[in-house]
C-alpha positions in Angstrom: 143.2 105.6 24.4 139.8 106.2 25.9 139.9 108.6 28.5 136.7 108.8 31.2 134.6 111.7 30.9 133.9 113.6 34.2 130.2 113.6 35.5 128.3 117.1 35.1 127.9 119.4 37.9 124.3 119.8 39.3 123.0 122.9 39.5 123.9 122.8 43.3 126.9 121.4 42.5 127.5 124.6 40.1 126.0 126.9 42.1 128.9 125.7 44.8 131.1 126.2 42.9 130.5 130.1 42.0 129.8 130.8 46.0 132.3 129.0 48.1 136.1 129.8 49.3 138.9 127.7 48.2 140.3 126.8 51.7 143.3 124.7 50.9 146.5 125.6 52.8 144.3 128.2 54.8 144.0 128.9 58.7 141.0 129.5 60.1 141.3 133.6 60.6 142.3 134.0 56.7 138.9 132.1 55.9 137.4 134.6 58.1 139.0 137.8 56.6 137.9 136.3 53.1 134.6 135.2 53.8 133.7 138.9 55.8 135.1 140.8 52.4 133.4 138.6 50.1 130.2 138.9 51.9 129.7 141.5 54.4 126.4 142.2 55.0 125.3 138.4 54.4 123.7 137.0 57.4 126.0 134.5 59.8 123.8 134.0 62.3 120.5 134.2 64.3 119.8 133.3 67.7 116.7 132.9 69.9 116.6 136.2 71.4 116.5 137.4 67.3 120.2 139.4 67.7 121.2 139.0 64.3 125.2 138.6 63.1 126.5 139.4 59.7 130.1 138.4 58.3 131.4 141.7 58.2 130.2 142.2 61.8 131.8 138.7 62.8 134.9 140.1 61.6 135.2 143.1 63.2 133.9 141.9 66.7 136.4 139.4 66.7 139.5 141.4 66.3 138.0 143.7 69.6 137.8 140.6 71.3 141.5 139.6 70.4 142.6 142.8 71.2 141.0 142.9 74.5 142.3 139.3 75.1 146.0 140.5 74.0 145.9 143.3 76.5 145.5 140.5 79.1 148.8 138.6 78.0 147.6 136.0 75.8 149.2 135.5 72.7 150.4 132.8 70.0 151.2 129.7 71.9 149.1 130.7 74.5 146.5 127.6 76.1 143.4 129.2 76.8 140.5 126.8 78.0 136.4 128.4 77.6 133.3 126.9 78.8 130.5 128.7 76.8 127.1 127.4 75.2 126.6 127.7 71.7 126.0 131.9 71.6 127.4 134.5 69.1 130.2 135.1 72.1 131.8 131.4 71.7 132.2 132.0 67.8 133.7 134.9 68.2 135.8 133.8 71.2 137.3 131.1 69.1 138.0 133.5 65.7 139.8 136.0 68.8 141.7 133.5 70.0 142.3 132.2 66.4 143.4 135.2 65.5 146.0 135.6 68.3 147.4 132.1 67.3 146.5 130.5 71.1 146.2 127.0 71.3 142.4 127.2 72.6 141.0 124.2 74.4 136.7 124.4 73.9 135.6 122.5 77.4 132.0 121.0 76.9 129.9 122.7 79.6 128.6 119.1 81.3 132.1 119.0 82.6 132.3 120.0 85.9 135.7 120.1 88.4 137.2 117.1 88.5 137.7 117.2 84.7 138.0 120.5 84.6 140.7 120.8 87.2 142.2 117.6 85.1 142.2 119.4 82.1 143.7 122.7 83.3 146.9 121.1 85.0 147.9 118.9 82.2 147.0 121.7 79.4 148.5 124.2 81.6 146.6 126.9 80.5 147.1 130.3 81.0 143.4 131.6 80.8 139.7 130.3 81.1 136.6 131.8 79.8 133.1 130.8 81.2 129.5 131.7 80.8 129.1 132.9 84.6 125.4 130.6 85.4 124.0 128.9 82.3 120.9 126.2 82.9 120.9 126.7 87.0 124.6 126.5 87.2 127.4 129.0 88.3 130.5 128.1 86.7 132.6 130.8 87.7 133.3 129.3 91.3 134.0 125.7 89.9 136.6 127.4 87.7 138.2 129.7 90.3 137.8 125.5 92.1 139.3 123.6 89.5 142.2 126.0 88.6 143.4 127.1 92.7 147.0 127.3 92.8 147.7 127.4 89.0 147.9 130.9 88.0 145.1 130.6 85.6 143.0 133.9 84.5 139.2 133.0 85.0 136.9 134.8 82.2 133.5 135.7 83.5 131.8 136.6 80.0 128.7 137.0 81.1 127.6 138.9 79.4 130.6 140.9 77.4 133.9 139.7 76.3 136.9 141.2 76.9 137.6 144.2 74.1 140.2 146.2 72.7 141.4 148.6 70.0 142.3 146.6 67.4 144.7 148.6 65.9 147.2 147.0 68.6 146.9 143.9 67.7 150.3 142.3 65.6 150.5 140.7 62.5 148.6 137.3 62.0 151.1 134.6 61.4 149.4 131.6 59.7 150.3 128.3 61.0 147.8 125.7 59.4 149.6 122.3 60.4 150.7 123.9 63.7 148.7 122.5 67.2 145.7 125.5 67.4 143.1 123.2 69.3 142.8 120.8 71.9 139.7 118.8 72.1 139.3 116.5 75.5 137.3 113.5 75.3 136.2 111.0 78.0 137.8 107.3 76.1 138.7 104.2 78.2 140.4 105.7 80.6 139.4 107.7 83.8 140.9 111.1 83.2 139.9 112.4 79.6 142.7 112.0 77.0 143.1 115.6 75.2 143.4 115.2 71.1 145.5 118.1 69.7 144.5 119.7 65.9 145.3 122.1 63.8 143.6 124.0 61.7 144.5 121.5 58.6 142.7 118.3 60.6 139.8 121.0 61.7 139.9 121.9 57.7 140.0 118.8 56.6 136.9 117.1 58.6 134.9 119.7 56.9 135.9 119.4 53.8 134.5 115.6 54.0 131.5 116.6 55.6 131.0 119.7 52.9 131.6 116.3 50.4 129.0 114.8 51.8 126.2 117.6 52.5 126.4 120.0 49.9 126.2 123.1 52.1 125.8 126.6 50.4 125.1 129.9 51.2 120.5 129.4 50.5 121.4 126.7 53.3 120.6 127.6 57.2 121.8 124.8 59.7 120.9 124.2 63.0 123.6 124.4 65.9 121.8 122.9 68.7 124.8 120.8 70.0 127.4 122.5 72.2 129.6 124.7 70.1 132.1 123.2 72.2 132.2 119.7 70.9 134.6 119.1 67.6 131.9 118.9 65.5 129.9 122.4 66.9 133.3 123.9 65.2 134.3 122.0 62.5 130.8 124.1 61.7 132.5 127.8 62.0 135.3 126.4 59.0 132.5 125.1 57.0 130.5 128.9 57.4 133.7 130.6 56.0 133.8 128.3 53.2 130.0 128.6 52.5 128.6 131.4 53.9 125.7 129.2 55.6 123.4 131.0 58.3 123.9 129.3 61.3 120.4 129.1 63.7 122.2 129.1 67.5 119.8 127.6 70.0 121.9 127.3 73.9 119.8 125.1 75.7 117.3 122.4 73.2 113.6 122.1 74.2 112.1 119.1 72.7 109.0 121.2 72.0 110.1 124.9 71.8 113.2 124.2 69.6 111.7 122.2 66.7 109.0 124.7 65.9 111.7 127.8 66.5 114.1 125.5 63.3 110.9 125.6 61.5 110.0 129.2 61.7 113.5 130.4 61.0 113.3 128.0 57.9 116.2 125.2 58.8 117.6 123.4 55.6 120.6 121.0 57.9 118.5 119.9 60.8 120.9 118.0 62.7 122.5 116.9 64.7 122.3 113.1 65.4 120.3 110.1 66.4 118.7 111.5 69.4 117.4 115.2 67.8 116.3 113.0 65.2 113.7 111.4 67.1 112.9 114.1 68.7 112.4 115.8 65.7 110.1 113.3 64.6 107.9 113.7 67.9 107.6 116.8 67.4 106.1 116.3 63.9 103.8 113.4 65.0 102.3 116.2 67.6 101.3 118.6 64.8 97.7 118.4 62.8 97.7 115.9 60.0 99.2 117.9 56.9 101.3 120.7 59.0 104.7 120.3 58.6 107.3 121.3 60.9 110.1 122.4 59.1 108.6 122.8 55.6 112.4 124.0 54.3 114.7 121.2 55.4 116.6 119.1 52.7 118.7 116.7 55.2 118.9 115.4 58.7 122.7 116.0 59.4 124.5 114.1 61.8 126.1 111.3 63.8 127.9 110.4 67.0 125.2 107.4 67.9 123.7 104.4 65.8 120.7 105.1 64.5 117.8 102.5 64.1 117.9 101.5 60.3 113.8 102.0 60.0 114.8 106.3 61.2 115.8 107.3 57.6 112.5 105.9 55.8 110.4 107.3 58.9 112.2 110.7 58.2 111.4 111.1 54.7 107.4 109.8 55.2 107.0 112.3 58.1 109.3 114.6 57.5 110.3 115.1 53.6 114.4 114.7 54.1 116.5 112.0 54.2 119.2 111.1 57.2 122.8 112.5 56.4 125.2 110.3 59.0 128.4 109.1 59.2 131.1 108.2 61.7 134.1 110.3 63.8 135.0 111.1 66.8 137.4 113.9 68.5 140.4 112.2 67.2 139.7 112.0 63.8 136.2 114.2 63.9 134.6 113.0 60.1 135.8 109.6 58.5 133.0 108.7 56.8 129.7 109.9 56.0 126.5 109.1 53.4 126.2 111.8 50.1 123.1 113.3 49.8 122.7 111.6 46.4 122.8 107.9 48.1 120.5 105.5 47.8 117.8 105.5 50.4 119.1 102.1 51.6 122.5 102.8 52.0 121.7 106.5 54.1 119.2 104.0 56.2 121.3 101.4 56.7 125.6 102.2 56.6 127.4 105.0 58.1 128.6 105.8 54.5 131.9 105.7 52.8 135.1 107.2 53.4 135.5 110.7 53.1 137.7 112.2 50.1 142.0 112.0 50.9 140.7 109.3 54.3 142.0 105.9 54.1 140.5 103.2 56.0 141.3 99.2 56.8 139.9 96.8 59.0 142.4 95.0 60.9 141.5 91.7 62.7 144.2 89.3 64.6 146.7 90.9 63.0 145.5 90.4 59.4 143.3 92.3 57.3 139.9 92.0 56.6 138.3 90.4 53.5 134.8 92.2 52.7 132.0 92.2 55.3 134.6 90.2 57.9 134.3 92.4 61.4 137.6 93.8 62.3 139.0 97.1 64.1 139.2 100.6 61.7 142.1 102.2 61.7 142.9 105.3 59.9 144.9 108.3 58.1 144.4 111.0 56.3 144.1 114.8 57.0 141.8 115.0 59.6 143.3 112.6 62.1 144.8 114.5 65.0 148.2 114.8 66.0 148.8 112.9 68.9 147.3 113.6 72.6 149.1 116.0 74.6 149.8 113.3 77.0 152.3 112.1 74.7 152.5 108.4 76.2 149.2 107.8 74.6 150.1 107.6 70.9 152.3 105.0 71.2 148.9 102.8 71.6 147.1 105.0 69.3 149.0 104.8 66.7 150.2 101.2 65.0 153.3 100.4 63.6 152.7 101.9 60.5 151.2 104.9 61.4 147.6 104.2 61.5 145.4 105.5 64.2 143.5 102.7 65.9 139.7 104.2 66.8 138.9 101.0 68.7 135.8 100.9 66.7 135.0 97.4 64.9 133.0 97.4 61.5 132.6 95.9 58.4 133.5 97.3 54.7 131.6 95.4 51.9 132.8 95.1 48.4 131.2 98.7 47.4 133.2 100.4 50.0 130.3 101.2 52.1 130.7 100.7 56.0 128.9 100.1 58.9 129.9 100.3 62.2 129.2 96.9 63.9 130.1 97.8 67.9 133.6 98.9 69.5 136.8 97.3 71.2 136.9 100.6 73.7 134.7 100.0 76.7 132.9 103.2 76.1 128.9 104.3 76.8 128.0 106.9 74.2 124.9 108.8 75.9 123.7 111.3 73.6 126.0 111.5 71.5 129.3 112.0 74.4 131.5 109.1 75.4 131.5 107.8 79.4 134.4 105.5 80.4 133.1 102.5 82.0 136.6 102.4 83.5 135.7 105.9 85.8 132.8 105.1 86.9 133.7 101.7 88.3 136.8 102.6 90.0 134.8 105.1 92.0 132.4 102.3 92.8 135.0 100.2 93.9 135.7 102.1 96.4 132.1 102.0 98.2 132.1 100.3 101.0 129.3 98.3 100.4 130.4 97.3 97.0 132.8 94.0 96.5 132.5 93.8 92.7 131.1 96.4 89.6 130.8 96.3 85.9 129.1 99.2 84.0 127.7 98.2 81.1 126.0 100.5 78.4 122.2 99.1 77.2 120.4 100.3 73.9 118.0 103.2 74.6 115.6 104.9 72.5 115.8 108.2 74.1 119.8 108.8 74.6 121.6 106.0 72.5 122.6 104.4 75.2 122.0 104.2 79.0 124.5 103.3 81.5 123.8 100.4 83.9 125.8 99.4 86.9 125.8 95.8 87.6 127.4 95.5 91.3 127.9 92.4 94.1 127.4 93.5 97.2 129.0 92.8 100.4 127.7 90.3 103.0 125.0 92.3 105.2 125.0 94.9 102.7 122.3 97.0 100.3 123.0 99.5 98.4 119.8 101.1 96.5 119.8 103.1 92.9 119.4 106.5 94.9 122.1 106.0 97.4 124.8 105.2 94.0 123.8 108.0 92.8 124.6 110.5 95.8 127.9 108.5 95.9 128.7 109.4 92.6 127.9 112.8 93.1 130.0 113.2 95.9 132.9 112.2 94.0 132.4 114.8 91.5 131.0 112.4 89.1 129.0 114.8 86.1 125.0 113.9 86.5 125.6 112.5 82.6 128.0 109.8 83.6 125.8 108.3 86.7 124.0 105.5 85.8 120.5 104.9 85.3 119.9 101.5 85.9 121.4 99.1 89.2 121.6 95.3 89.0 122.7 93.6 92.1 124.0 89.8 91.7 125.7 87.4 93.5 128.7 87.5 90.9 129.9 89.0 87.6 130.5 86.5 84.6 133.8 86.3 83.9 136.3 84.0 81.1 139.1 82.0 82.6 141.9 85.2 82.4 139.0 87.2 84.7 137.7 89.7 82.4 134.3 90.2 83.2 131.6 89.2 80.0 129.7 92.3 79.5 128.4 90.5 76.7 126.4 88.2 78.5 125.7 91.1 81.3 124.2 93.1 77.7 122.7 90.5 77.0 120.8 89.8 80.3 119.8 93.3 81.3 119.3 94.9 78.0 117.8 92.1 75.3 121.2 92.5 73.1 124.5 91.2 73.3 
């Protein structure tokens, strides 16, 4: 019988193989405690103000942190929420509370009271940790704001964490399939939907992304993307495993940041559609023959589409190809390009599923034949494992146990996918989701206002741009400036409020009365 003969390693491929940790079965602390003895003195991390963090220090300032977190009552079980930007103190608040076995809820820091306050009643959290003012804005009184009346400890780190001996600390108990994270995320509806993890789906999203990219320890990757968001720290598993320097960078300067990536000799420049571009511009400023990050092998990213002409603009300018794919907090990496894909498929698809993730395209009930459109549904190890709010699953999860993403695609006969638009009405603005729903339900209740669709438009700078199509009220006017101090008033984040008014006489609708934001796309934005 003929038996097939496995490919040879690359030399990356082998050289992988001799420098990272096995992580199967293992919790995020035991990855730490192995990576920090295997490598000690190699360098974690760097950040702008050039502090400098090895794995042996990592380590160690984490278990003072738990300590001092322990001394204040919180322990395994325990929900703590924390508001920080991505600094050496969020890492090593997250390996603390990892430690301690808390369920720790990472908050992104546009969120301001409403969703905050949201999130700390229905999580019932014990604790909350946050920066103090970061980018002009004092969090510490919207905490004290959002959580009045619950109990809730309010962090100030700003700049020290909370430390301790920690020779008091108890035991670690590993729990790898237990709930050890809670991820919120802004869907369809008006209050965000919290996705609960462990430490196996956290695991298990990087082990399709470290599939994809090839990460080692010669590698350094950018974190310019809040630490906060699932992917910022499906990034701290994939440093244990790898032993990757990780370049830190809190608040991104379209001109200061680029160069600093350069200097500091970035190999993973991500982290999606929009640093892409603005990665570009930044090379298209330079002399002809400079390049600005002379070390980079890949563009790493996702969370937006991506134009299909970015990938061969990125390898003319820029030397490195685009490394994308497709996830979201629920299920965080599905599907991503390998760095050894043809140009036209990193260009042009969001890649192929991820190793152990099974995908199908479900349309009317039926399943898709090859390049029909339909909904992707999923499973595998890296979907989550339900929403807190329990009620949800029961339409986020079909019959047979597949999670519905509300996405629509196409697979073709190869197994490559692309993501073709989405059954959630959903704006994704840099890279974060906005429900449509929120926003017009606070319109709604203007007085001026008798009828409002948001609708999300292409844009070249953000992904997407929301756009507020309203009928007004006989008598009435209503001007872009005045929405947008209504919306504030409400509590609406600045990222939510749309950009762009249209005032008509009425919405387009079908005969059941759902309004066509097709057409409305179509009419204000040149695309259906």
């Amino acid at each position: 019988m003929d038996t097939l003969t496995p490919e040879p390693l690359t030399p990356r491929q082998q050289m992988l193989a001799e420098t990272t940790i096995d992580t199967t079965g293992k919790c995020l602390w035991e990855l730490i405690v192995e990576r920090a003895e295997a490598t000690p003195d190699k360098r974690m991390a760097i950040d702008e103000r050039d502090r400098v963090l090895t794995y042996g220090e990592y380590r160690t300032w984490s278990e003072r942190v738990a300590a001092g977190l322990a001394a204040r009552g919180i322990g395994a079980g325990s929900h703590v929420s924390w508001v920080l930007p991505s600094r050496f103190e969020a890492m090593v608040l997250a390996a603390a509370l990892a430690r301690l076995g808390a369920i720790q809820n990472p908050i992104l820091p546009i969120y301001r009271a409403r969703e905050v306050g949201f999130i700390a009643r229905q999580s019932e959290c014990v604790a909350m940790v946050v920066p103090g003012v970061f980018r002009g804005f004092d969090y510490t009184p919207m905490a004290i704001e959002a959580t009045e009346g619950l109990g809730v400890d309010v962090i100030v780190a700003d700049a020290d964490l909370p430390e301790g001996d920690p020779s008091t600390l108890s035991p670690f108990v590993p729990a790898f399939d237990e709930c050890r994270w809670l991820f919120y995320s802004s869907g369809t509806t008006a209050d965000p939907k919290g996705a609960k993890h462990s430490d196996h789906t956290m695991s298990a999203s990087n082990a399709g992304m470290q599939w994809s990219m090839e990460v080692g320890p010669d590698d350094k990757a950018a974190v310019v993307f809040p630490i906060t968001h699932v992917g910022g720290l499906v990034w701290l598993f994939n440093a244990m495993q790898t032993g990757v320097e990780l370049l830190m960078v809190e608040t991104f300067s379209p001109t200061e940041t680029p160069k600093w990536l350069g200097d500091h000799g970035v190999t993973c420049a991500g982290a999606g559609t929009v640093f892409w571009q603005m990665y570009l511009a930044a090379q298209r400023a330079l002399p002809a023959g400079q390049r600005l990050m002379p070390d980079v092998r890949i563009f790493n990213g996702g969370g937006a589409p991506k134009p299909k002409t970015l990938n061969a603009e990125m390898m003319a300018e820029m030397g490195a190809p685009l490394i994308g794919g497709w996830g979201m907090t629920e299920s965080v990496i599905n599907t991503m390009v390998h760095v050894d894909d043809p140009d036209i498929k990193k260009a042009e698809t969001d890649g192929r599923a991820c190793p152990d993730v099974l995908i199908r395209l479900v349309i009317d009930g039926h399943e898709c034949g090859p390049n029909e459109e339909g909904e992707l549904r999923l499973k595998g190890p890296q979907v989550c494992l339900g929403y807190l709010d329990s009620s949800l699953d029961a339409d986020a999860f079909d019959e047979d146990g597949w999670f519905r993403t509300g996405d629509l695609g196409v697979i073709d006969s190869d197994g490559w996918i692309s993501i073709t638009g989405r059954l959630k009405d959903i704006i994704i603005r840099k890279g974060e989701n906005i429900s449509a729903k929120e926003i017009e339900d606070l319109l709604h209740g203007h007085p001026a206002i008798a009828d409002a669709a948001v609708i999300g438009l292409p844009d070249d700078r953000s992904g997407e741009r929301a756009c507020a199509v309203m009928v007004l009220r006989d008598g009435q006017s209503l001007t872009l400036a005045e929405m947008v101090e209504y919306l504030k008033s409400r509590q609406l984040p600045m990222y939510k409020i749309p950009e762009q008014l249209e005032i008509v006489d009425i919405l387009p609708r079908n005969p059941t009365g759902k309004v066509l934001k097709k057409d409305l796309r179509a009419t204000y934005g040149g695309t259906a």
